[in-house]
Every structure is written in C-alpha cells, then in structure tokens.
Steps between C-alpha positions, in 0.01 A plus 500: 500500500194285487409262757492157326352142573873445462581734847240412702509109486881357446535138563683440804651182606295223569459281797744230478387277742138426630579385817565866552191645391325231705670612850381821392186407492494303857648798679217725383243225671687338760869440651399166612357367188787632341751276719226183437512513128871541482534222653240287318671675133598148317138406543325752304807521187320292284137668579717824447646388136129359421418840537770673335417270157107603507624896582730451200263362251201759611817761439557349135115542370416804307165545659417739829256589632469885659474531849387888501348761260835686325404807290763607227690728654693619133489413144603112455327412800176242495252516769347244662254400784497253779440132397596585100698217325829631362737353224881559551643569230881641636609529847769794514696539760417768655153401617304597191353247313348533130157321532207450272148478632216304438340746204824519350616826656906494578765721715688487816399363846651542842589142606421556872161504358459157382474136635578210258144373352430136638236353266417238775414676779373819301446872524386454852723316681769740376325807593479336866821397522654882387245687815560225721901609432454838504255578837694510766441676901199443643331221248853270624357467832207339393664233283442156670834377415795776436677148316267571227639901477837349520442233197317747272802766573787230375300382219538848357881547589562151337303718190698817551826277486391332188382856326812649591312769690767768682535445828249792625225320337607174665469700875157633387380184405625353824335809673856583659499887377093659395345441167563867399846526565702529215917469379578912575430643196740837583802260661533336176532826310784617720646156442513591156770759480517894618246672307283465763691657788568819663843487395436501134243786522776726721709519142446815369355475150662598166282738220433308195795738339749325765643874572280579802332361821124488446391456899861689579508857511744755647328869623849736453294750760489256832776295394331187516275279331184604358197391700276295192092471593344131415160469369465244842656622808440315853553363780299198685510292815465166565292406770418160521402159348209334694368144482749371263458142504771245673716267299475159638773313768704355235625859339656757732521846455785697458414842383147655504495811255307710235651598187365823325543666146349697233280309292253583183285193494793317213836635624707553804634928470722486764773306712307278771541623874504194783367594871539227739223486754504352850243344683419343895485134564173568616377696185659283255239605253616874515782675380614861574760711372723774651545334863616728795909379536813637675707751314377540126266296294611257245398604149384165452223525776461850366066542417556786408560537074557815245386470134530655162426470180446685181266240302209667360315143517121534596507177694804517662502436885715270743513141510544351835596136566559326854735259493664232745818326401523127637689223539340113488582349832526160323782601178619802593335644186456906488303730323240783508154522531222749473245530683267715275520814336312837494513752246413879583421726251641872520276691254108477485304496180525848444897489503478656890757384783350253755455698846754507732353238750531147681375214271375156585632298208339187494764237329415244193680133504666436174742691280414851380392319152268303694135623597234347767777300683452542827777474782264300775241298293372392891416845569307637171315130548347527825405921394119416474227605716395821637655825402641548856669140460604577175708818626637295821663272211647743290712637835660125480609579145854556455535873452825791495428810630701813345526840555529771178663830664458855391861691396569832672762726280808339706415161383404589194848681423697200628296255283539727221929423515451134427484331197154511323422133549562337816351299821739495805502607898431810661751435741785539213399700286743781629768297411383473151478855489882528594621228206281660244624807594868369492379367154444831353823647658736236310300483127381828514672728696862351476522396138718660282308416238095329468649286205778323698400142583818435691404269818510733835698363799239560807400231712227628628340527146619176448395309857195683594220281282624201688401647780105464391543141504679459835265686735718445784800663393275806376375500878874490633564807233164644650576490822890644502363797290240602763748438821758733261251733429360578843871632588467751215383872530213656407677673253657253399169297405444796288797511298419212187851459412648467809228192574583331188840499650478316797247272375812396270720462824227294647402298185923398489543452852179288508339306175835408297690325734184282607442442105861352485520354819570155533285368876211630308296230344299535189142650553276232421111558543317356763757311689486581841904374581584690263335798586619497820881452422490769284354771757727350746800557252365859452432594847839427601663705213279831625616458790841481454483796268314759764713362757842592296305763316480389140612194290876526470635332790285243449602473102930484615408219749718233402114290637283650254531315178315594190427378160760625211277777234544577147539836407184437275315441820550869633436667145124610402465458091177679469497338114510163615244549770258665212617187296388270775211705486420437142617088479 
C-alpha cells in the first residue's frame, strides 16, 4: 500500500479550550507566571477574543505568503520559494492545499508552509514574524522581553485554532514538541487494519490455483517443512538513538521506540516491527536497546531483529522511524509522534548487498514523502564556520546507529523456515519455527485430502498470531519453554517430534488459559498501569504452574475464573485467513 497525504496527516481533535493551550505555554517559561496570569484570566478575555477575530479573518483570505522554499516533491505538486505570494484556491483536509502562483502556475502546497498574506504590513513583516516563531535555544536568551516570545507564540495558536490545524501542528507552532516532528507515519498504518503486521504475514499463502501453499512446502525425506531461500536474508541490531531532541514540559512521554520495515521508496513490503528503547534521566537524549535485566529479555526491548524478503526491487531497503507516544498534561489527549526517519538502502547501484557493518544513519524531520526537513532546525543553523566546527555540529545531530550482521549456515537454515516476508525478534524466532512447523503437520501432513477446506480444531494454530501483538504473553510462553527445556535430554533435544510435543504441553498449560483469563486486562500500548497489571497477572500464573507443575490445578480452582470461548475461537480456517488476506 502507498503511503498517502491521507496517512500521514489525519485531523485529530482540536483544542477545545484556550485557556489550556495557554497554561501550556506558561509552564514551558515559568511556574510562577503561570499562577500570575491565571489569576489575572478575566482581564485579558476580551484582548484574547480581539485576537481570535483578526486570527479568523487572516484564516478566511485566500492569499499566503510562503515561509520556506518547497520543491515538488511528485506530479501535482507546485514549487515555491520563500517570500512568494500564493492564491488558495481549496484547502483539503489533509494539509494539502491546491494553490496557484503568481505566473499562473497551479498544484498542491503543504499548509505548514504558508502564513496568511497581510497586505498592510507586507512580505516583510510576515517573513519576521514566521523566524522569529520558529528560532528557538540559544537566540531565546537574548530576547529582551520573553513576553514578546510568549505573544507571537499565541497569536499563531489563535491561527492554528481558526485553520483547523491538527493538534501536532498547534504544539509545533507553540514550540511544545520540535519543528520536524511529525504525526507517526508507520502508527497510523497499523491503525489501519492487519495488513501491516506480523500476524498477517505468518499466514501461509495460497497458489493462484487455490490447491497448494506457495511459501508452504512439505520435504517427505526429513519430515518437515522445506527450508525456502529469500532473495533478502538478515539479521540487524539496534544500537542506539543519539541526540534526539526533547519534547517540551507540557507533553510527557510514555513510550520511546523505533519502528522498522521493508520499504521501496512508494510502499511498505512488510509487517512493521516496534522496539522500545530505554534511556537514563541523565541521558535523556539517548536511547538504547537490549538492556542487561534479570531472567530473560522482553521481546519488546529486544535490539536485536531478523528479516526477509523476496522483492526483487532495486531500491528496496529499511525504513526506520523513532517514535514517542504522549499524553498532553493539560487534556489528557494521546497520540504518536516521530521523531524523524532514516531510510537505508540494501543494494548499491550495481544491484550488490550493502556490507555487513555498523552505520551512522543520520535522521531527516518530516514524513518519508517529505525532503530537506530537518529534525533540529537550531542545529543545521548554527553549522557554519570552520570545517572542524562544522563536524563538532553534525555529532549534535540526531542520529541511529545500526548494526547489519553476517549469517553463518545455522542462521541461515533457521531463517530459511520462516515465511518469505517478515520483520520480527531474534529472541522468538524459535518459536515461530515450532508453529510453522505445527502448520505444515496439520495442512500438509495430516490432511486427508489438499482440497478439503473444512476448518481444523487446533488452538495453537488458532491463538498463536495473537501472541505477536501481546509481547508479554509471548515472553511468559518464552520463558516456560526454556525452564521446560533445560530438564530435557540431550537426546531428547535431538528428536524433532518429540520437541514439538512438549512445546504443545507447554503452549496449553501456559498461553490459553492467560488468553481466556479473566484478572488479565486488555493489552493496551503504552500504558504503564496497564502494563504492569498484566505482568503481575502473568507472573503469578507461572508461578503457580511450576510450583504445582503445569496448569491444571490451577484451571479446577473453583478461584480461577475465565472468559466463556466459542468453538470458532479454537478452530484455524486457513480459507478465511487467506480471505482476510485478500479483503
């Protein structure tokens, strides 16, 4: 699917009350002043309405005037320079306006680009007003009066309000989150349905004859699946984000991540992987990834990724996108943000693989559809002078470092058992080797016949994609498969079948009665609470179950309580999932 103006900038709910965005605004500069002009509110509503009437009539006139250079990006588009004079001729609402210029040239605009023309004051006093808006760091200091910051900053909410700008724009106009930050471009694909993750690229997929599996294979001679090649087979690391830039007082942070996937320059190939990162109070402006913990690793801190892919595309390459999500201290508003993007390309001119190596990616502000945005305009701004200085500045630009690592045979074989397009954890990945071997026991193996489309009752076929989108049940299903399989034998390990086997005990004794269990809350992303309550809830069920040795006991408790099933909810109907597939 393409990424569309429509994806990147949906119009979120508005501000509803001022007041609001004005507190915000105080608590960036100071507590006290916030407390004074509380307090003196009732004087300033009519200067406050005054102001609302001029922002709306500016917002009602057709003419703009560009406040940067724009370069058409695509067909349609009309480029522009600084200062140019712009006629409005639609405003759609998803940021991109149709606009006709000055010699009669006409296509779409970005509206973050653009100021509303005042004939009075001119081209000049507009250009001043937009840089005095948009400098921020060091050139604040030396303002004489920070009430003149403050006054310019409102004017252009008051604006924002009367444009109907989302409310990202209205927290980059108030300088509350960086001028390159952006609505998450990747989130709001996921929000769109499951064609973007893992669990709809873990379906096996159908021949265009319907009578076979084209990425499903059976080998009669090992009894197993057949091991399938990809033209892209790999596996990377996440290191860390430096100097990402802060989001001001009135947001905070709840999750600080990156968010991967395949990518050809138009559309996303693959599902879209999430790693959350920590960081150190002191080191706010760094984030790394697989932290030393007790016991095993969530697969959610995991920095450590696998991919594959069989597109033949000459520019395909991986798509990376940091991301916080937020809530506004003064609604209660959430969303996601990115904080930049960096795309690296896997294949050089001459069609060869990228070495296996450590790269310095650099990130852009912006969208992927947008070029020359840059994340910290302060930083790029103040790059002048000698070369030396200039080098010292570019180590202040945000940047992710990654890590491209060689296969030996081993990991090559074990990629090779996965499905041919997919993004997901290293620390998994041998329990996606067990389900898709499962898979290929029950519709190829144990079918009487390859054209019966009955529905299959197996619950693990059935539960197991959940499991990609509730990490922490998949590291509760991690975790009692290694403590069962250190008590197995050597031989044992050896012996495929007999594996398979206890990985069924395990996967019964440990992921379905947490799916259907009743103290366990919803997962919901980013919520700290809820987080917690849920590893509480599934800490206490592993240990009941190693301390009465498996799941039973605790399933005849007249205590445990869990949520009534449908038969349909323990079936696997391959044909619907390929139907899902195809809708």
């Amino acid at each position: 699917m393409s990424i569309s103006r429509e994806n990147i900038t949906k119009i979120r709910e508005l501000i509803e009350r001022a007041d609001d965005d004005s507190a915000e605004e105080d608590e960036e500069d100071d507590d006290e002043e916030e407390e004074s002009k509380e307090s003196g509110g009732e004087e300033e509503t009519q200067e406050e309405e005054k102001q609302e009437n001029e922002s709306y009539q500016q917002a009602t006139s057709k003419e703009y005037i560009a406040v940067g250079d724009f370069t058409a990006q695509q067909a349609g588009d009309l480029t522009f320079k600084k200062g140019e004079i712009l006629l409005i001729i639609e405003k759609n609402p998803d940021g991109w306006w149709m606009a006709k210029s000055a010699k009669g040239s006409k296509g779409l605009v970005p509206k973050t680009y653009l100021e509303p023309y005042d004939k009075e004051e001119g081209q000049e006093s507009s250009e001043e007003g937009s840089e005095e808006d948009v400098e921020v760091g060091d050139e604040i200091a030396e303002e004489p009066e920070a009430k003149q910051r403050t006054g310019s900053h409102w004017s252009a909410v008051r604006k924002a309000l009367s444009e109907q700008i989302n409310t990202v724009d209205v927290l980059t106009t108030m300088g509350a989150i960086p001028a390159g930050f952006r609505p998450s471009t990747l989130f709001q694909l996921l929000q769109e349905g499951n064609q973007f993750r893992a669990s709809y690229f873990l379906q096996p997929e159908l021949t265009p004859s319907q009578l076979a599996f084209r990425d499903l294979m059976w080998n009669a001679k090992t009894g197993t699946i057949r091991s399938r090649p990809s033209h892209v087979s790999l596996i990377l690391t996440l290191w860390s984000c430096k100097m990402i830039p802060l989001p001001g007082v009135s947001i905070q942070v709840l999750s600080r991540h990156v968010r991967l996937c395949l990518f050809d320059g138009n559309k996303v190939l693959s599902n879209i992987h999430t790693v959350r990162a920590t960081w150190q109070p002191k080191k706010p402006r760094t984030w790394t990834f697989s932290p030393q913990v007790t016991g095993i690793l969530p697969c959610l801190l995991d920095g450590d990724c696998f991919l594959r892919s069989n597109s033949l595309s000459p520019d395909l390459g991986i798509l990376f996108e940091p991301g916080i999500s937020y809530i506004r201290n003064s609604t209660g508003e959430k969303g996601e943000l990115s904080c930049g993007w960096v795309f690296l390309k896997l294949f050089d001119a001459s069609g060869i693989p990228i070495p296996a190596k450590t790269y310095e990616l650099f990130l852009n502000g912006g969208t992927p559809y947008e070029k020359g945005v840059e994340v910290d305009h302060s930083v790029s701004r103040r790059a002048h002078g000698s070369v030396f200085h200039q080098m010292m500045m570019m180590r202040r630009e945000p940047q992710l470092l990654v890590k491209l690592r060689s296969l030996n045979r081993r990991s090559r074989d074990i990629l090779s058992l996965l499905p041919e397009i997919l993004i997901g954890s290293m620390c998994y990945i041998h329990l996606l080797i067990f389900y898709r071997q499962i898979l290929g026991d029950v519709l190829l193996k144990g079918r009487m016949s390859m054209r019966s489309a009955d529905i299959i009752s197996n619950p693990v076929l059935a539960t197991f994609p959940k499991l990609l989108e509730q990490p922490d049940v998949m590291d509760a299903l991690r975790s009692s498969w290694a403590e069962k399989e250190s008590t197995l034998k050597r031989s044992e390990k050896r012996d495929r079948e007999f594996l398979k086997a206890m990985f069924l005990l395990v996967y019964h004794d440990c992921v379905v009665p947490l799916l259907h269990s009743t103290l366990l809350p919803p997962f919901r992303w980013a919520e700290e609470e809820t987080e917690a309550a849920r590893w509480k809830v599934i800490t206490d069920f592993l240990k009941q179950n190693q301390e009465n040795k498996g799941a039973l006991q605790a399933l005849l408790s007249p205590d445990g309580v869990h949520e009534p099933f449908d038969i349909s909810e323990q079936t696997y109907d391959f044909l619907g999932e390929i139907r899902k597939k195809e809708a």
